[in-house]
C-alpha positions in Angstrom: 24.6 122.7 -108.7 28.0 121.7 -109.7 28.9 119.1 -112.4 30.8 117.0 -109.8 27.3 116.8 -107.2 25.1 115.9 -109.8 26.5 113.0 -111.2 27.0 112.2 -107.4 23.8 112.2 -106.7 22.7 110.7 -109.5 25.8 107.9 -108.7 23.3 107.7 -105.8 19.7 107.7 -106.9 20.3 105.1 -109.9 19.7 102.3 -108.3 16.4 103.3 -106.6 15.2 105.5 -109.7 16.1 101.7 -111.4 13.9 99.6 -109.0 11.3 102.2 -109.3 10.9 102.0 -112.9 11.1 98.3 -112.9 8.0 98.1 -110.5 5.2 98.3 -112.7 4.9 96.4 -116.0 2.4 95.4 -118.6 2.7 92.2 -119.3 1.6 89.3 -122.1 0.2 86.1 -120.4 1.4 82.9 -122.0 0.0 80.4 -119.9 -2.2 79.8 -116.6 -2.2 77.2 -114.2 -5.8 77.2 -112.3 -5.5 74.1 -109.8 -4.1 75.0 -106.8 -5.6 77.5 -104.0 -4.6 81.3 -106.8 -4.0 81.0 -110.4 -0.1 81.2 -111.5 1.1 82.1 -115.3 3.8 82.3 -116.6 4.5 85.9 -118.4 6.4 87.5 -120.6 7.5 91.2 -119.8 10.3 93.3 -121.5 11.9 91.7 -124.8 12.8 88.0 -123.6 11.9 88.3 -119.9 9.8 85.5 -119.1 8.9 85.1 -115.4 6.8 81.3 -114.0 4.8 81.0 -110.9 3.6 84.5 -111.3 0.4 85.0 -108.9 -2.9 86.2 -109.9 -4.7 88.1 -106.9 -8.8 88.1 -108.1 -11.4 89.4 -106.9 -13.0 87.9 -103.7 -16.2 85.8 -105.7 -15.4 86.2 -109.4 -12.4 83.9 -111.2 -11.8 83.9 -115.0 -9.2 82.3 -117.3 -9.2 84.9 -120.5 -9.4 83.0 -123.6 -7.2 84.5 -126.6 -4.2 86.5 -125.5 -4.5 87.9 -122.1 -2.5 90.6 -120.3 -2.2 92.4 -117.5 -0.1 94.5 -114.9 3.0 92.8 -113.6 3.6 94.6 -109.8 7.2 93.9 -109.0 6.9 93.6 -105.0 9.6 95.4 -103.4 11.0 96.2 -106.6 12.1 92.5 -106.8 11.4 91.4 -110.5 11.9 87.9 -109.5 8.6 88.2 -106.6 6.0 89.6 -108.7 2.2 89.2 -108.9 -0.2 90.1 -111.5 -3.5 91.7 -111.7 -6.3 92.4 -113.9 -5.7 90.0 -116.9 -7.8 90.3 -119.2 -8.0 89.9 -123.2 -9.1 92.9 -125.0 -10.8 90.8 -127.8 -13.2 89.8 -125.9 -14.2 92.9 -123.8 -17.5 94.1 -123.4 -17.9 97.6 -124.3 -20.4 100.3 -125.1 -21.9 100.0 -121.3 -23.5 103.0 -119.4 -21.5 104.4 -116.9 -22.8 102.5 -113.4 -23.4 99.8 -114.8 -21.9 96.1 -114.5 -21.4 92.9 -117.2 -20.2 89.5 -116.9 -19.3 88.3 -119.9 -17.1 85.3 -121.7 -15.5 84.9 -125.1 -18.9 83.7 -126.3 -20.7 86.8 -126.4 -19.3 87.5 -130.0 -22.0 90.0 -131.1 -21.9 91.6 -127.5 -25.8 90.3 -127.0 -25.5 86.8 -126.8 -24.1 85.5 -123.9 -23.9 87.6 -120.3 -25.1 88.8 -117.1 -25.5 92.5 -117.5 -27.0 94.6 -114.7 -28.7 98.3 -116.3 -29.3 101.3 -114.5 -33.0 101.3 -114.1 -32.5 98.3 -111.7 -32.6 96.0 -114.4 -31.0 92.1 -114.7 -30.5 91.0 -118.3 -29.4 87.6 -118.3 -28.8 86.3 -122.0 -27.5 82.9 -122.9 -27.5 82.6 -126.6 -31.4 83.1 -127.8 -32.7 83.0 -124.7 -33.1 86.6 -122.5 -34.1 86.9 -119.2 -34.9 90.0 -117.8 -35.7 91.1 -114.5 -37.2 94.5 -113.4 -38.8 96.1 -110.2 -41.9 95.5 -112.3 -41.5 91.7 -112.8 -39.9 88.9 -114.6 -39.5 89.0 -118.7 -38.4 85.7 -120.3 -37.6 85.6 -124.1 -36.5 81.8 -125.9 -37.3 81.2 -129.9 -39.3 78.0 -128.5 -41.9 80.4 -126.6 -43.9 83.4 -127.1 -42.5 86.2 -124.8 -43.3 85.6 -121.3 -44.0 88.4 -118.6 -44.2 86.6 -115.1 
């Protein structure tokens, strides 16, 4: 290919190859407004780009403001920087880790020590529901409660 064509069609492809890049972002949430019908935030994405009124698609059932420093993907919509929407924000502080493949946690900053404050469901078809001190756990075998004002309790 000739010098000449392929700065033609690279003349040509710029602008698209531009947009396409300029899709996808990871972006640094600075703020969220929860009281309307979806969560907006305002973000920041490359060095001083600050978008407002960004959208925050959830999950159908499940709704969270991250407390610390969340972030998440910024999806450009058509390539249009200025219509964007944003999805999993999270904060990385706070996440839950160390969790068996299959299985599922619900968790908040207050679960510091990662066994304090959750809803974690274990393979085995177990529930553990822990709120501070107090565990509950249920099994296909029955109902486990643990609190420091009571002995252990199998119902």
């Amino acid at each position: 290919m000739s010098a000449d064509i392929t700065r033609l069609v690279a003349r040509m492809t710029g602008p698209l190859a531009r947009r396409v890049r300029l899709m996808v972002a990871r972006a640094v949430v600075t703020a969220i407004g929860d009281a309307g019908k979806i969560q907006s935030a305002q973000v920041k994405l490359l060095d001083g780009e600050v978008r407002d009124g960004v959208e925050i698609l959830q999950q159908y059932g499940f709704t969270s403001i991250p407390n610390g420093q969340p972030e998440g993907l910024y999806f450009s919509v058509g390539g249009d920087r200025d219509h964007g929407v944003m999805l999993n924000v999270a904060d990385r502080q706070f996440r839950l880790g160390n969790i068996t493949p299959g299985e599922v946690a619900i968790y908040t900053d207050e679960d510091e020590s990662g066994n304090e404050h959750r809803i974690h469901f274990k393979r085995g078809r177990e529930i553990h529901l822990m709120a501070g001190t107090t565990r509950i756990v249920l099994t296909p075998d029955g109902i486990t409660i643990e609190t420091p004002s009571l002995d252990i309790v199998k119902v």
